[in-house]
N, C-alpha and C positions, 0 to 999 in steps of 0.2 A: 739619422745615423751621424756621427758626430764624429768617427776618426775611420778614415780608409786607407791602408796600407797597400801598394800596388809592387808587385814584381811584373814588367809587360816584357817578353822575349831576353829574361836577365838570368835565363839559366838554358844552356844546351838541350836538359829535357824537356821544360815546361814550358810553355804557351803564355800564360796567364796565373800568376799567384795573387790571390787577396787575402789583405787579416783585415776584419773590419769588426770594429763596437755601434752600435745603437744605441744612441743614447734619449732615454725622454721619460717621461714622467710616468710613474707607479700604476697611477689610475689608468693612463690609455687601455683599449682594449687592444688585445695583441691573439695572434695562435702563431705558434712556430712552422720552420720551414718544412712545405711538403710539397706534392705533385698539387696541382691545381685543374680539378677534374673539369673547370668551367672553362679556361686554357690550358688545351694541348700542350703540354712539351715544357711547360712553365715550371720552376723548380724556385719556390722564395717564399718567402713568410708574409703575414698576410695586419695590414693595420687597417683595423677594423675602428677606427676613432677618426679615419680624414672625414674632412669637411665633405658634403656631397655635390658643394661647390663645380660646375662645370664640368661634371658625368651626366651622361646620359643614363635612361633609366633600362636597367637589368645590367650595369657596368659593374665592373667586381670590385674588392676592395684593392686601396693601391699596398704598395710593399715600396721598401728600402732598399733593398738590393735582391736581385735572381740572376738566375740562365735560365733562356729558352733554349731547348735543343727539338730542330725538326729537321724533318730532313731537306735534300738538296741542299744540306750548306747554311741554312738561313738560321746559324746559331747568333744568338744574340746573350750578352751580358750589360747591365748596366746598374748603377747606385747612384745615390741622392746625401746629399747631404743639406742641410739649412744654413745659410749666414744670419748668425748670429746678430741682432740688431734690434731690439724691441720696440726702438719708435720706427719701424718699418716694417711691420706687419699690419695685413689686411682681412680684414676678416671677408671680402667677397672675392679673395686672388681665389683662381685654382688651384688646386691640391696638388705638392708636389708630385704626391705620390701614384695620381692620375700621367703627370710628365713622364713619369719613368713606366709607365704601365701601355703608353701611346707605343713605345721605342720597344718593349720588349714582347708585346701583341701582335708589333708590327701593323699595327693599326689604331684610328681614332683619330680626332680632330686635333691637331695641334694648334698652338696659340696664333697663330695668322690667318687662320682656315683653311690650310692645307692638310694633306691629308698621308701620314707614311703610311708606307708597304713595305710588304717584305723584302722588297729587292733595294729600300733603302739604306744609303752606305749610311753609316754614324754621319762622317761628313755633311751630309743635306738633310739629316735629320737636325741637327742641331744648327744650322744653318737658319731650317725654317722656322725651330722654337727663337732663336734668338733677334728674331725679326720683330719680336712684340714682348722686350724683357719685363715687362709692367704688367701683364695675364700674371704672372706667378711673384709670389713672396722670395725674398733671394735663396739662391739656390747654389750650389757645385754640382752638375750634372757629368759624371761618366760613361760612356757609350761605347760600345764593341762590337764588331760582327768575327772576332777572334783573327782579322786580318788586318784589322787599324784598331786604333784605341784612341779616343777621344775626350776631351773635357771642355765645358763652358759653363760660368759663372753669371749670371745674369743682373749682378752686381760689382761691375769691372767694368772698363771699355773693352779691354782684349777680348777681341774675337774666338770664335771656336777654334781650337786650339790641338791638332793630332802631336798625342804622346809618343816621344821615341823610346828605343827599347831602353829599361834601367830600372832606377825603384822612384818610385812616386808615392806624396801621402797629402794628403788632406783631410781639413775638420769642419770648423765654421766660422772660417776666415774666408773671403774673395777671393784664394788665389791657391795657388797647388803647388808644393814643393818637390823638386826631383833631382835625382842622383846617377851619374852615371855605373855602368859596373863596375866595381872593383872598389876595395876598401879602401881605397886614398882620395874616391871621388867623392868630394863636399858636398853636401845639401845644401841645395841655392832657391830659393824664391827671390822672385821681386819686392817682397815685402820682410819683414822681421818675424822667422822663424818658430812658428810657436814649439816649446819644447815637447810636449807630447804628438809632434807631426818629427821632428826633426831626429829625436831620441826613438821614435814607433822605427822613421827609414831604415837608420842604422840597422836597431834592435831585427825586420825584416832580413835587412842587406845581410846579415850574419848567419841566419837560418836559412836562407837561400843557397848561400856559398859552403856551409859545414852539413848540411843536412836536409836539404830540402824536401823531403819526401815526408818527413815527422810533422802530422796535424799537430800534435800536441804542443809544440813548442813554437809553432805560431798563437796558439792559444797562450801559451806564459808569455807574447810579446803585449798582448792581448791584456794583460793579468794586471797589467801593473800600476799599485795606484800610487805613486809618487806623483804626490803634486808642485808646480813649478812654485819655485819663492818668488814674493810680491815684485820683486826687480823684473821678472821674467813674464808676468804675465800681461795679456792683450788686453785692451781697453775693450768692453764690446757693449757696454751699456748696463750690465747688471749689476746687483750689488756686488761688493768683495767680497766677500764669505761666501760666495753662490759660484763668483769666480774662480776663486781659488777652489774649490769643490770640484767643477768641470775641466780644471787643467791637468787632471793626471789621464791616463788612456783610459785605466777605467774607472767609471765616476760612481761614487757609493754614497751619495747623498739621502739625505733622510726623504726628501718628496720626488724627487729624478734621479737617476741614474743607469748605469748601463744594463740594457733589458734585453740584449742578444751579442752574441761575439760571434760571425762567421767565420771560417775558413773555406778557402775554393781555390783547389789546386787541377789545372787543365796540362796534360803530359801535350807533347807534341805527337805522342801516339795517338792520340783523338781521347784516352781514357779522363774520368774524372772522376773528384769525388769532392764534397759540399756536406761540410758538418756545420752543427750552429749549436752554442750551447746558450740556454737562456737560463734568466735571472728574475730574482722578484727584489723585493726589498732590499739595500742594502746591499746588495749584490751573493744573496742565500739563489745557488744555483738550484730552479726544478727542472732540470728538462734538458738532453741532451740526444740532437737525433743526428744521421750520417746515412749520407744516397751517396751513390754512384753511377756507373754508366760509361758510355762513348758519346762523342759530338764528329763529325764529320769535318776536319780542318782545312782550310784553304791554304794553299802554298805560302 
């Protein structure tokens, strides 16, 4: 996934708002989000293309972004993104998408050999991954049990890192940009702002504060493919034409681009509801599905 737009406790009613794109190439094989009858309670779309690198065998395919909803509480959210870097990939790392499937199973071997449960806080789960950041190819890992929010980059020095409430966005850069509430709060990273993390915040911060409740127009934040001019764009290794391609939110490239857009909107009533519209070529939409439900929220 390639752009995650976060509202964490920046609205009275909601809990939890995400707009997120997935961004990767035409060929992977993919099936959009559904219940996952192999895990209980699992609610996310399914990448049927990771490596089988460091699963055990009858382990399921990993995903990009889900919620588990079980009971007693032990609701979990978490997403993945990749830093961006081509002379730093591995072709024997493990799968990120095994990392976010440890965290959202609540179980499985994590990179040190330890081992989460379900009564792990995000905190010590990501703790323990980050204890061995060279198991996985770089990564922006998000983590929740809907009562902290978490992130760590395994391509950074800075440690794991609990998100305060406000709006947050990241891509596939090291580092995560965030905002406090209200319209006059700047979008600050420690680093040089990509436009499509900084313009997604706002575009977010706006739909929060005028209309929160409307899936659809986190979906048009979602929609937009302005891409940044040459001044603007991040070095990341690939070519400029490929670059320039990947800098708008949503990426309509001839051989990659954007192959799901989520939304997941969590009330502080416990209700929810998790749409995801996907895309083939070019960004010709087939497929558009929507769950709901309750989760049980902690104070």
């Amino acid at each position: 996934m390639c752009l995650v737009l976060i509202g964490w406790r920046a609205h009275p009613d909601y809990r939890l708002i995400v707009a997120a794109n997935r961004d990767e190439f035409y060929t992977r094989p993919t099936e959009s989000m559904r219940w996952w009858p192999e895990v209980p309670g699992l609610l996310a779309g399914r990448d049927l293309g990771a490596t089988a690198t460091g699963k055990a065998a009858g382990d399921p395919p990993g995903t990009w972004l889900g919620l588990t909803r079980e009971a007693q509480g032990h609701n979990r959210f978490a997403t993945v993104t990749n830093v961006r870097n081509p002379n730093d990939e591995r072709t024997d790392a493990r799968s990120r998408g095994a990392l976010l499937m440890d965290f959202l199973r609540g179980s499985g071997n994590v990179a040190n050999g330890l081992r989460a449960t379900a009564g792990d806080s995000p905190e010590k789960y990501l703790l323990d991954v980050a204890a061995a950041p060279d198991d996985y190819n770089g990564y922006n890992l998000v983590v929740s049990d809907l009562e902290s929010l978490w992130w760590h980059s395994n391509r950074t020095a800075t440690p794991p890192r609990e998100l305060t409430p406000g709006f947050h966005g990241l891509s596939n850069g090291a580092f995560i940009a965030s905002a406090m509430p209200g319209p006059s709060s700047a979008v600050r990273a420690p680093q040089s702002i990509w436009p499509k993390i900084g313009d997604g915040v706002r575009g977010l911060r706006t739909v929060v504060e005028t209309d929160p409740g409307n899936v659809d127009r986190y979906f048009e934040v979602l929609a937009d493919r302005t891409r940044a001019s040459d001044d603007q764009l991040p070095h990341t290794g690939i070519p400029l034409p490929f670059e320039r391609a990947v800098s708008a939110r949503f990426v309509a490239h001839i051989l990659h681009g954007t192959r799901a857009s989520t939304v997941l909107l969590v009330r502080e009533d416990g209700s929810f509801e998790m749409a995801e519209r996907s895309f083939g070529r070019l960004g010709n939409r087939t497929e558009t599905v929507a769950f709901g439900g309750t989760v049980d929220l902690p104070d």
